[in-house]
N, C-alpha and C positions, 0 to 999 in steps of 0.2 A: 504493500500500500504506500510506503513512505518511497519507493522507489517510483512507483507513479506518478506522486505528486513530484516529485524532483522532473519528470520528465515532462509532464504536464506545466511547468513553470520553463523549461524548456524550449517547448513549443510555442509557449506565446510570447517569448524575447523575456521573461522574466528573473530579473536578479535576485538573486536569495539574501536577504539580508543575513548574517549567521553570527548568532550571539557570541559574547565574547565572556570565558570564562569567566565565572562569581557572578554574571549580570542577566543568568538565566528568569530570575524572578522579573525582571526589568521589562521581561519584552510581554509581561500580560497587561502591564497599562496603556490604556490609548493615550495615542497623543494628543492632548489639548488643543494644539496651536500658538500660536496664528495657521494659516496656511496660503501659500505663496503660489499663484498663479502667473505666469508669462504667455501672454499669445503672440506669438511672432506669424508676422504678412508675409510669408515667403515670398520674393522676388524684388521687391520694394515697389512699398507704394507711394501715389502722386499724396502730396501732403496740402498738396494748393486744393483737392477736392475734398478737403476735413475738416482740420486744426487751425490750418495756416491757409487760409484764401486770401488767392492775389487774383483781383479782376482788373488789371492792369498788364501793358506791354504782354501783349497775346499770348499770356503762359496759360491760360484756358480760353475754351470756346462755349462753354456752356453758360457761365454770367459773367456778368460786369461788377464793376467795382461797388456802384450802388446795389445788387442785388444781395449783397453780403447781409449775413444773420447775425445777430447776437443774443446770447443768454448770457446773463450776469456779466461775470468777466473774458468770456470765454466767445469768440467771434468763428465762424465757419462758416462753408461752402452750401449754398442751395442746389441739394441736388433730389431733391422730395419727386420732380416730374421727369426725370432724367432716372431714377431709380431702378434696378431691374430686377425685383423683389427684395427680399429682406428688410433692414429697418434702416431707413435713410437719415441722415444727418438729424435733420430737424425735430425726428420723435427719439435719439438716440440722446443728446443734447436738453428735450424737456425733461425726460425722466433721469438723465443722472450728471446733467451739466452742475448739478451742484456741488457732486462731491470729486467732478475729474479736477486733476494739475496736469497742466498740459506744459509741457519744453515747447517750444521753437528753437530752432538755427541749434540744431547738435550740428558738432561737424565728424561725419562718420570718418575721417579722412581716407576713405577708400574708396573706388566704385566698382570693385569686383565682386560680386555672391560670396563664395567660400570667406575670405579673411571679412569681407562684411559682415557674415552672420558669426564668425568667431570673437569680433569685437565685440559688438552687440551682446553676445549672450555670455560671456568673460571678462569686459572691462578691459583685456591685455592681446594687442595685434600681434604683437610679435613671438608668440611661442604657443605652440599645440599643448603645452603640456595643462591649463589653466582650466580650472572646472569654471562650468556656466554659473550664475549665480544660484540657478535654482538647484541646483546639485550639490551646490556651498553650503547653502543654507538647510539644505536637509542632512548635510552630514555632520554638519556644529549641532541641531538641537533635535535627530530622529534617528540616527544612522539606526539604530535596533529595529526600527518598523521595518516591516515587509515589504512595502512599496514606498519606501520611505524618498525617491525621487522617481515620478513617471513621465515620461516624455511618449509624444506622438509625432516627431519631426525635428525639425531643422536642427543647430548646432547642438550635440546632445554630453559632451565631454564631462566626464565625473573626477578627473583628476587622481584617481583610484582612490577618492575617499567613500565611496559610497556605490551599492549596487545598483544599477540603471535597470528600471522596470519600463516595460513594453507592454500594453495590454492592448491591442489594437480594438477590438470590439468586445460589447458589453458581455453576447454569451462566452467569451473567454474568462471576464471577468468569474461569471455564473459559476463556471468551473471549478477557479481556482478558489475561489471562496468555498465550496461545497468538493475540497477536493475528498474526502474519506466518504462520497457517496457517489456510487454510479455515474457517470457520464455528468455528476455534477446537478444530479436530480435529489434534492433536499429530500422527499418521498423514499429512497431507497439505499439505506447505508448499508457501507460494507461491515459493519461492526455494530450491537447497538453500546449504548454509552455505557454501561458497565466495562466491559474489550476495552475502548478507549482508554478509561481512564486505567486499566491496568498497563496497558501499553505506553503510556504515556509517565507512571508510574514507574514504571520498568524503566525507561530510557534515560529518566531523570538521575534516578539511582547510577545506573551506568556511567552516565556521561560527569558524574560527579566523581566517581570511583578513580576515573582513569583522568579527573584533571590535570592534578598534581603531575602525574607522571611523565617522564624525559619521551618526548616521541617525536619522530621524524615528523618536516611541516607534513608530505604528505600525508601521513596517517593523519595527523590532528586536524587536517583539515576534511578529510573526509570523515572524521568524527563528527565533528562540530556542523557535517551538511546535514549528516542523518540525525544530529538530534534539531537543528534547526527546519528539517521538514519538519517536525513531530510540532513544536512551538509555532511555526508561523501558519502551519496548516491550522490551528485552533483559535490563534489573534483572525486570521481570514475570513473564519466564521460569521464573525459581527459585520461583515461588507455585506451580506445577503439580506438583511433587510431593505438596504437602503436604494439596492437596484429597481428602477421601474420595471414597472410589469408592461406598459406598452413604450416602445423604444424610439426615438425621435428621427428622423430621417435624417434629416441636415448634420454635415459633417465634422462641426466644431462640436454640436448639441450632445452628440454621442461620446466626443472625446470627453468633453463636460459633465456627463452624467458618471462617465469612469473616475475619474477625478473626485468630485463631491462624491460617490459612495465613501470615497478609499479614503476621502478627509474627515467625513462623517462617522467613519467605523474608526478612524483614529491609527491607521495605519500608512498613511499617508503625509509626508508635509509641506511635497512641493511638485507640481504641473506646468510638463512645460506644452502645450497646446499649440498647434500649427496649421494652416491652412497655405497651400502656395500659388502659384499663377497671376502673383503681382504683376511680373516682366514684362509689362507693355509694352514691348518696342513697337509693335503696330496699332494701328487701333487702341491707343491709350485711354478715350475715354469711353468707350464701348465696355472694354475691359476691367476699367476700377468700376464704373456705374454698377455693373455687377458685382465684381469682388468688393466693397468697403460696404454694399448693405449685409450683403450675407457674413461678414467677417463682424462688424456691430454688432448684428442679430444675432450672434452666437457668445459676443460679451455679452450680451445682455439676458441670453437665457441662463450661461455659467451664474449673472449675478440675481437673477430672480427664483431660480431653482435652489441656489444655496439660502435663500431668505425663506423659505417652505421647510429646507432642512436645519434652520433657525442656527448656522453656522457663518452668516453674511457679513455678523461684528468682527469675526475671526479673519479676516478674506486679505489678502495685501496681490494687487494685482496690477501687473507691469505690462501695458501693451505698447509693441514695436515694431519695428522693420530693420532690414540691413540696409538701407537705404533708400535714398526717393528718386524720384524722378525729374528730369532737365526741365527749366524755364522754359523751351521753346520744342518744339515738334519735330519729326526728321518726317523725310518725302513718305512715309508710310504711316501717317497720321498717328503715330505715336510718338514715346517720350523714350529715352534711352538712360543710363542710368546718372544718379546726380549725390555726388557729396555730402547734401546739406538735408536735413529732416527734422523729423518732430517724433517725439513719443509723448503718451498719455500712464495716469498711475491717477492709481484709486483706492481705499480701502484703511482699515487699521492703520492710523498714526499719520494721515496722511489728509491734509487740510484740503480742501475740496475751492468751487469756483473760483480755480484761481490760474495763470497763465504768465508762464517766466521767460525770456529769452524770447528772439526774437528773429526774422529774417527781411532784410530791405526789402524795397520793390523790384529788385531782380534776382531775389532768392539767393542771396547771400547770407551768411551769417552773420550776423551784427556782433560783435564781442561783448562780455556777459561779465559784471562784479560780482565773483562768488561769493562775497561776504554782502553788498548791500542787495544782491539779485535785481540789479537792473543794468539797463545797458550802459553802458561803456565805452563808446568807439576807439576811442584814446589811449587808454590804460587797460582794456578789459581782456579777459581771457577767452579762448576759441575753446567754448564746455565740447568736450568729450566723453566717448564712453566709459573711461576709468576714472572721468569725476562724478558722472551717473552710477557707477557701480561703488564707488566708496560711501557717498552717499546712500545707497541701498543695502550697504552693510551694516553700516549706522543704523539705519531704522529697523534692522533685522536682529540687531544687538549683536551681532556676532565679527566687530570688526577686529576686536581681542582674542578671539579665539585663536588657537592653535593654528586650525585648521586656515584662517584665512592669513595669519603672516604667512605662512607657508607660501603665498601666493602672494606677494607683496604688488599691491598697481601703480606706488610709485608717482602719487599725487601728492605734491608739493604741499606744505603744510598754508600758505598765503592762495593755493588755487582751491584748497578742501572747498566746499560749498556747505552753507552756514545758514541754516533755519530752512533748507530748501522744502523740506515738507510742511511747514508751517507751522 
């Protein structure tokens, strides 16, 4: 049975967390939280159609500089009739323009995919070896959980501190969670719970007997798998409530409902969520019209479906791109790739209608005072993603940890950024 489940974790890209001796008692508490979501726009999106609207010098065709929107502090793109379903700017904006912080003028300083999504999702361009933040931050305050970082795409680097969980769909989920029952059917165990808990009984005693003792890694390490099926298969268990019984079609919605079980049951601390087919090179407005409602509509289900599972207080949620797209169009009516972006952050500790930094009227970055957070032409600094990411270490408390010097980003103590959440 315990070899099933090791195989069944297998099959669906799943990393075994595996308890680390004396801390066997540890891994039956759930994890409280926060918990830490990223949705990254694979291919980079146009930011003139969102955050940052520029109806000026023909960097769009779809409005003019008077058609621009505002809520509160927060200004964006009318694209409500332009829409090609999902939830367009304007209704994305009334219901949670209050609590987004919005950047303008990051300067990604790259425009290639690969080192673009490795900045973005590490803080650090120049070396493979750098976990993503949401890999960071589950292994400074979860590494014991089971699916203690889940990813469904884009940069996914664990820095070997933590195991990288893959659940691609929900009946996988079903599975793994109901692994000690038939094909994952709650109705039919292989044991009933008496079995269990002697097995379980059993394993404890064993795996305690043979702590102490001198043993090659690999024996200790396949100790420590087969008693850690035995443990995570049972922490698992508690995901099974919280999976819907009818399943959402749309393809964030799904990554989303994987995620909120696995945070819900407390086995989870951080999602990294993706959707791709930003790369406009042709047809750039055709193409966001579609992708930015259905990529909203699937923040917006992650954030209404976690307020039903009454874990919404708990939520810290980082949405991005490796990139945007150029001021001006190429002969195939799209946008090719462009330096300069915006990302949005929302959730636990993190002050809401409010919009920092900035990009001229030719989509430039305007240079940024990280300590007064306003612009600066003069004197100011070109914010980057490793002052994005030190910043999100702070608010994640783990900028002391172990785990994160180990990774040092090397942001000047005069560039840190000062009150940026509010």
């Amino acid at each position: 049975m315990r070899r099933d489940f090791l195989k069944t974790c297998a099959a669906v890209g799943l990393g075994l967390a595996v308890p680390v001796r004396g801390r066997a008692d540890k891994k039956d508490e759930p994890y409280p939280g926060p918990y830490f979501v990223v949705f990254n726009a694979s291919g980079g999106w146009d930011t003139t159609y969102l955050m940052d609207p520029k109806g000026v010098n023909g960097i769009n065709r779809l409005y003019k500089d008077g058609d621009i929107l505002t809520k509160g502090a927060h200004k964006y793109a009318p694209i409500k009739k332009h829409a090609k379903g999902g939830l367009p700017n304007e209704d994305f904006y009334a219901e949670f323009g209050d609590e987004l912080l919005a950047f303008n003028g990051l300067d990604y300083s790259v425009n290639n995919h690969s080192p673009g999504q490795r900045y973005m999702a590490t803080g650090k361009l120049d070396s493979l070896a750098y976990p993503t933040f949401a890999a960071l931050v589950a292994a400074c305050k979860g590494p014991d959980c089971p699916l203690a970082f889940l990813t469904f795409g884009n940069y996914s680097n664990t820095g070997n501190l933590v195991a990288m969980s893959r659940v691609p769909y929900l009946p996988s989920l079903q599975r793994i969670a109901n692994a000690d029952h038939v094909e994952g059917n709650a109705r039919a165990p292989y044991h009933d719970g008496f079995a269990l808990d002697r097995i379980e009984q059993t394993l404890r005693e064993h795996h305690d007997a043979v702590a102490a003792a001198p043993r090659l890694p690999r024996a200790e390490r396949g100790e420590n798998m087969l008693y850690a099926a035995q443990v995570n298969s049972k922490a698992l268990q508690r995901v099974t409530p919280h999976i819907p019984k009818t399943l959402p079609k749309e393809r964030l919605a799904q990554q989303a409902e994987i995620a909120l079980a696995s945070f819900k049951a407390g086995v989870c601390v951080s999602a990294n969520l993706d959707i791709g087919q930003f790369d406009s090179h042709a047809n750039n407005d055709a193409d966001q019209m579609k992708l930015i409602p259905e990529f909203l509509a699937g923040i917006a289900y992650l954030l209404r479906r976690a307020g039903e599972l009454k874990i919404r207080e708990q939520l810290v949620v980082v949405i991005q791109s490796e990139m945007g797209r150029t001021p001006d169009y190429n002969t195939g009516n799209g946008k090719d790739h462009w330096s300069i972006g915006s990302a949005l952050f929302l959730g636990k500790g993190i002050k809401g209608n409010r919009v920092l930094g900035a990009t001229d009227e030719k989509q430039f970055a305007v240079p940024f005072d990280p300590k007064t957070l306003k612009a600066d032409k003069a004197t100011g600094t070109r914010i980057r993603p490793e002052h994005v990411h030190e910043a999100l270490r702070e608010l994640a408390g783990i900028a002391d940890h172990p785990h994160a010097k180990k990774f040092p980003l090397g942001v000047a103590e005069k560039e840190k950024l000062v009150g940026f959440w509010g």
